[in-house]
C-alpha angles and dihedrals in degrees: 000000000000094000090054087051092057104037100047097178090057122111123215113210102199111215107185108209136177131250136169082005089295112121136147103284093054120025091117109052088074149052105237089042085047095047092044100044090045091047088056084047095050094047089053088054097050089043083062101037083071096038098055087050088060095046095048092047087051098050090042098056091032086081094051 
Protein backbone atom coordinates (compact mmCIF):
# COMPACT_ATOMS: atom_id res chain seq x y z
CA UNK A 1 0.00 0.00 0.00
CA UNK A 2 3.02 2.21 0.63
CA UNK A 3 4.46 1.44 -2.30
CA UNK A 4 0.77 2.66 -4.44
CA UNK A 5 0.95 6.13 -2.34
CA UNK A 6 4.53 6.94 -3.65
CA UNK A 7 4.46 5.62 -7.58
CA UNK A 8 1.41 7.00 -8.63
CA UNK A 9 1.56 5.77 -12.39
CA UNK A 10 1.83 2.29 -11.23
CA UNK A 11 -0.96 -0.27 -11.74
CA UNK A 12 -1.73 -2.94 -9.25
CA UNK A 13 -3.22 -6.19 -10.93
CA UNK A 14 -4.97 -8.08 -7.77
CA UNK A 15 -4.66 -12.23 -8.10
CA UNK A 16 -6.59 -13.74 -5.22
CA UNK A 17 -5.07 -16.96 -4.39
CA UNK A 18 -5.63 -19.58 -1.78
CA UNK A 19 -3.57 -20.57 1.12
CA UNK A 20 -4.06 -22.91 4.42
CA UNK A 21 -7.68 -23.76 2.56
CA UNK A 22 -8.79 -19.86 3.09
CA UNK A 23 -9.58 -18.11 -0.23
CA UNK A 24 -11.81 -15.60 -1.35
CA UNK A 25 -15.06 -17.35 -1.52
CA UNK A 26 -14.84 -18.62 2.27
CA UNK A 27 -12.78 -16.73 4.73
CA UNK A 28 -15.45 -16.00 6.52
CA UNK A 29 -17.33 -19.20 7.26
CA UNK A 30 -14.73 -20.02 9.61
CA UNK A 31 -12.61 -19.04 12.53
CA UNK A 32 -9.18 -19.39 11.33
CA UNK A 33 -10.40 -17.52 7.54
CA UNK A 34 -12.08 -14.93 9.78
CA UNK A 35 -9.03 -14.45 12.08
CA UNK A 36 -6.40 -14.30 8.86
CA UNK A 37 -8.56 -11.73 6.24
CA UNK A 38 -9.38 -9.25 9.37
CA UNK A 39 -5.68 -9.34 10.52
CA UNK A 40 -4.67 -8.08 6.97
CA UNK A 41 -7.19 -5.83 7.41
CA UNK A 42 -6.05 -4.74 10.74
CA UNK A 43 -2.31 -4.32 9.61
CA UNK A 44 -3.63 -1.86 6.43
CA UNK A 45 -5.20 0.05 8.72
CA UNK A 46 -2.40 0.45 10.91
CA UNK A 47 -0.09 1.08 7.69
CA UNK A 48 -2.42 4.15 7.17
CA UNK A 49 -3.01 5.25 10.73
CA UNK A 50 0.87 6.38 10.50
CA UNK A 51 0.70 7.48 7.23
CA UNK A 52 -2.28 9.98 7.68
CA UNK A 53 -0.16 11.54 10.94
CA UNK A 54 2.52 12.33 8.63
CA UNK A 55 0.55 13.69 6.31
CA UNK A 56 -1.25 15.78 8.58
CA UNK A 57 2.14 17.05 10.35
CA UNK A 58 3.33 17.83 7.02
CA UNK A 59 0.31 19.82 5.84
CA UNK A 60 0.11 21.32 8.77
CA UNK A 61 3.79 22.79 8.89
CA UNK A 62 3.81 23.16 5.55
CA UNK A 63 1.60 26.78 6.28
CA UNK A 64 3.93 28.01 8.71
Amino acid sequence: MYYQLFYLQTEFIICPTQTQGVNKENWFQCDDGIEKAMGEWMRCGNQFKDLIKVFNFNRIHAKE
